[in-house]
N, C-alpha and C positions, 0 to 999 in steps of 0.2 A: 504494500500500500504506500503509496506518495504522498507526499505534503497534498493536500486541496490545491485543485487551480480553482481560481475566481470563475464562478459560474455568472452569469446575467441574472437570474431571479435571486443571487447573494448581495447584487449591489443594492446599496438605497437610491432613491429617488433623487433627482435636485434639491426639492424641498424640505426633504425628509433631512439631507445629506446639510444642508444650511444650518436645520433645529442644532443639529450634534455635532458638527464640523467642529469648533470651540474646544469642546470637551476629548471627543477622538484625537484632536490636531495634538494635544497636551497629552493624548496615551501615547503617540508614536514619537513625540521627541525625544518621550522616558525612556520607550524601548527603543526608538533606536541609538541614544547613550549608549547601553550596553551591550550595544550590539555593534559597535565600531572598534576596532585595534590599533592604537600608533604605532606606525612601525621607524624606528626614530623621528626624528622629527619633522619632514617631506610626504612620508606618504601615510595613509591613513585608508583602510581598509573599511567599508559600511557594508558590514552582511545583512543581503535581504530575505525576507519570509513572506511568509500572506499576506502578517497585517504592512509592511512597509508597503508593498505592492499596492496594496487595496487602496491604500492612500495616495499611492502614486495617481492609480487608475481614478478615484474619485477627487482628484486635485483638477487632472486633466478633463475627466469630464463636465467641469463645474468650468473650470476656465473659458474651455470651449463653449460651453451650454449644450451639449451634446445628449439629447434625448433620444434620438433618431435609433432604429434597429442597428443598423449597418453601422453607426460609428462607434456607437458601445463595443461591436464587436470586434473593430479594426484596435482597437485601444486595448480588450483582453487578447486579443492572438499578437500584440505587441508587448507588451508587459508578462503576461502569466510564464513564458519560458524563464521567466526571470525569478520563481519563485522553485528553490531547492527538492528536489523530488525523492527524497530518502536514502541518497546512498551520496549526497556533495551539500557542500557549502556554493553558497555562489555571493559573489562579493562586487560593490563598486571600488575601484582605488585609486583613488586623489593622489595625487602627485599636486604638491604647492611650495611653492617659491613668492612671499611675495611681491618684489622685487623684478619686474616684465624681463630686466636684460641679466639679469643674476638665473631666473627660470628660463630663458633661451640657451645658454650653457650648460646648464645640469639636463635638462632636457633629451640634450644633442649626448653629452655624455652617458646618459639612463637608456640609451638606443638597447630597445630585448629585455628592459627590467621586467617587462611585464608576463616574460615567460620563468623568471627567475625566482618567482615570489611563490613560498611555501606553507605547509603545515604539516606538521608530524604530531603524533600521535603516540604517548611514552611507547618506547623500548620498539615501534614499528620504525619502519624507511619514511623520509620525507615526501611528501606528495604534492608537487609541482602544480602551477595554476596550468589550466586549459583557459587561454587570454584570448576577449576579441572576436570571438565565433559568429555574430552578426556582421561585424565588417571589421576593417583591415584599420588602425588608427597610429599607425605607424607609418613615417615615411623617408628615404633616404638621409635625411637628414636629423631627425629626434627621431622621440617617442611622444606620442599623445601626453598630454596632462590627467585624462579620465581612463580609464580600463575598466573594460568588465569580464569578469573572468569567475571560473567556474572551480572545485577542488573535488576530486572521484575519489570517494574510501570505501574500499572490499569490507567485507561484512564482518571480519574481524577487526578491524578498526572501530566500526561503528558499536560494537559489541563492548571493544575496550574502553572507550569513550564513557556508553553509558553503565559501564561496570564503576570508572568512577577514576581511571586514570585520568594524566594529563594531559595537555595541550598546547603545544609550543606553534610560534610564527616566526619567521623572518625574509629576509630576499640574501641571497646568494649574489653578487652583484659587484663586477669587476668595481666599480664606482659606487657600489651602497649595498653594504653588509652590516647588515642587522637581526640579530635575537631577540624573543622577546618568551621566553622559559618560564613559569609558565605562563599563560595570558590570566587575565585575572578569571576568579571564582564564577562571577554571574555572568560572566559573556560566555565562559566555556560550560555554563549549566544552559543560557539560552539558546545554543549554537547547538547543541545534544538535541534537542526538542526538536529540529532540524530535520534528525536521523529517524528513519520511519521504525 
């Protein structure tokens, strides 16, 4: 069984979405707090779930005012792959410099960080991000500032996880080599909720 994809008769309404927006808007800034990792001090890691999703998707279609069948839909078959299916993490990661011609150097120098960037699971092998799978944000010269990128754990990962080991991050990175052993308590208890 996989995480929930946002189904159409799950979303609320516009109206509805107005009454509670306020109050939902203040549960996802909590969660997603702890649900973000620095990994020193450039890049920062925002793992998504349902509810960041849901909010995403009802952000958007509130901006838009998008009542219509067809755009509700184009907005879940946009967003929902974005939501973890029981066996990965999926993550957005900020890259920030900020500083425009100080971020143009690091940038150009971070060329492939985004294939570099990990998590390990106590006493298993590190497992490498799957970076970018929608389109290509990388080009001859840098690396994008945004990445979105995915992490695959076999079922004995996910087993040792919620047995109750730890949870380490970092990037491997000719130009940005960072640990962070283990992540904290309530990000690596929310990240498990994750695992179907």
């Amino acid at each position: 069984m996989s995480m929930a994809q946002i189904s159409r008769d799950s979303l609320w309404t516009l109206e509805h979405y107005a009454r509670i927006r306020n109050q939902f808007r203040q549960e996802v800034i909590a969660h997603k707090r702890i649900r973000q990792v620095a990994l020193g001090e450039h890049i920062t890691l925002f793992f998504e779930d349902e509810k960041t999703i849901r909010y995403q998707i009802q952000e958007m279609l509130r901006i838009e005012k998008t009542f219509e069948e067809s755009g509700i839909q184009d907005e879940l078959d946009a967003y929902n792959p974005l939501i973890p299916d029981g066996r990965n993490f999926k993550c957005t990661m900020m890259i920030e410099y900020p500083n425009p011609e100080v971020r143009k150097t690091e940038l150009a120098k971070l060329k492939g960080v985004e294939d570099r960037v990990w998590v390990q699971v106590e006493g298993r092998e590190k497992v490498f991000a799957i970076a970018d799978e929608d389109l290509e944000r990388e080009n001859e010269e840098k690396t994008s500032s945004v990445h979105f990128m995915r992490f695959e754990l076999d079922e004995d990962m996910a087993g040792a996880l919620k047995y109750g080991v730890g949870l380490a991050m970092g990037v491997d990175h000719p130009s940005y080599n960072v640990v962070v052993d283990p992540i904290a308590a309530e990000t690596r208890a929310s990240l498990v909720r994750d695992l179907a």
